[in-house]
C-alpha positions in Angstrom: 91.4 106.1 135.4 94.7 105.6 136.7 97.3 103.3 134.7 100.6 102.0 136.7 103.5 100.7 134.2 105.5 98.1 136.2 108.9 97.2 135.7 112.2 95.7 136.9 113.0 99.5 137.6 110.3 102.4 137.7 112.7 104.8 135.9 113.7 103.0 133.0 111.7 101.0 130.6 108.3 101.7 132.7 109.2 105.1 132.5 109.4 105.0 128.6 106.3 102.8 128.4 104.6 105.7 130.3 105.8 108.3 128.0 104.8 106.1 125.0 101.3 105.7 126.5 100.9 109.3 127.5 102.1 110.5 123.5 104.8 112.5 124.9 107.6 111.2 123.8 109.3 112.9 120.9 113.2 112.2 121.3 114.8 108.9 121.5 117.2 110.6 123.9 116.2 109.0 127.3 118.2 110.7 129.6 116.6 114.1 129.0 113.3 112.5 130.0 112.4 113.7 133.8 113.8 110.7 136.4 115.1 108.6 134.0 117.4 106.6 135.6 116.9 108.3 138.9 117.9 105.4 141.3 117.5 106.7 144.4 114.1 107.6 143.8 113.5 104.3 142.4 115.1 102.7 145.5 111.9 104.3 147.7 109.7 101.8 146.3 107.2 104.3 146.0 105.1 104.9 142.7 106.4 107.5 140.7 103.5 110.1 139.1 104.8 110.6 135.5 101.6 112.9 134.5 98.2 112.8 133.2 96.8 112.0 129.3 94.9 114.5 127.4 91.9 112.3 128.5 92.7 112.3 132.2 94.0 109.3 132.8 96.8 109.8 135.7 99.7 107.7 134.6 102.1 106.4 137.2 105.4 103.7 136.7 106.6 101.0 139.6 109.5 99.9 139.8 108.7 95.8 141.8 112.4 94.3 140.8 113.0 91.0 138.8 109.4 89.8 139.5 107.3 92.6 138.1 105.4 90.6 136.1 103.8 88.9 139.0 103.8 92.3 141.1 101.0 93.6 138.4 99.2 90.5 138.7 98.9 91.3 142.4 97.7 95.1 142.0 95.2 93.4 139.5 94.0 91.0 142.0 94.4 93.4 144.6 91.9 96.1 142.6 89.5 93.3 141.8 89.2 92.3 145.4 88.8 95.7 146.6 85.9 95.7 143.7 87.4 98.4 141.6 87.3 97.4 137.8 89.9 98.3 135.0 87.9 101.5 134.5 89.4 103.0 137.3 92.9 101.2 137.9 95.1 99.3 134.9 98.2 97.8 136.0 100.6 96.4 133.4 103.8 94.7 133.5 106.4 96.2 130.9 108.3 93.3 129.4 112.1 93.6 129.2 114.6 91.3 127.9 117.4 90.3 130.2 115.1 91.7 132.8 117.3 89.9 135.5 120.4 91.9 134.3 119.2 95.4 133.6 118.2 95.0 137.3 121.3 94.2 138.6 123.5 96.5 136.5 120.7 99.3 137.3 122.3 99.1 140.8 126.0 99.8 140.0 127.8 103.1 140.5 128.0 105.3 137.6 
């Protein structure tokens, strides 16, 4: 199975959700989580491979911008075309307040 966590940003809140899902999250401290807040990887619009759950499910974030809840419907529809089923690929939008802003501040200079 392989489970993508889509977000405004791939290396914030997905990245968190990610961690959550995978149980590996043991300090509230995000920065010292790998990537987080990485943006030039983020800006590759590649997915980002965060690691792999003690059942081996590969776990991977996106990062699709101020629309990601409709860029997970599309994998979704995407998978289903293709005729895999959620056995195999999960996609799942992480929902973030203020969405619109944490995006745009994410892209300001330090």
């Amino acid at each position: 199975m392989n489970v993508i966590f889509v977000g405004p940003t791939g290396v914030h809140h997905a990245l968190i959700a990610a961690h959550i899902f995978m149980g590996d999250l043991h300090n509230n401290d995000f920065r010292l989580i790998e990537h987080y807040g990485d943006r030039e990887l983020d800006s590759k619009a590649e997915l980002l491979y965060v690691g792999q759950t003690d059942d081996g499910a590969k776990v991977y974030t996106f990062g699709a911008g101020p629309n990601h809840k409709l860029a997970a419907e599309i994998i979704a529809d995407f998978r289903d075309l293709l005729g895999f089923g959620e056995e195999e690929l999960v996609a799942r939008a992480v929902p973030v307040p203020g969405n619109l802003w944490l995006y745009a501040l994410s892209y300001l200079p330090p």
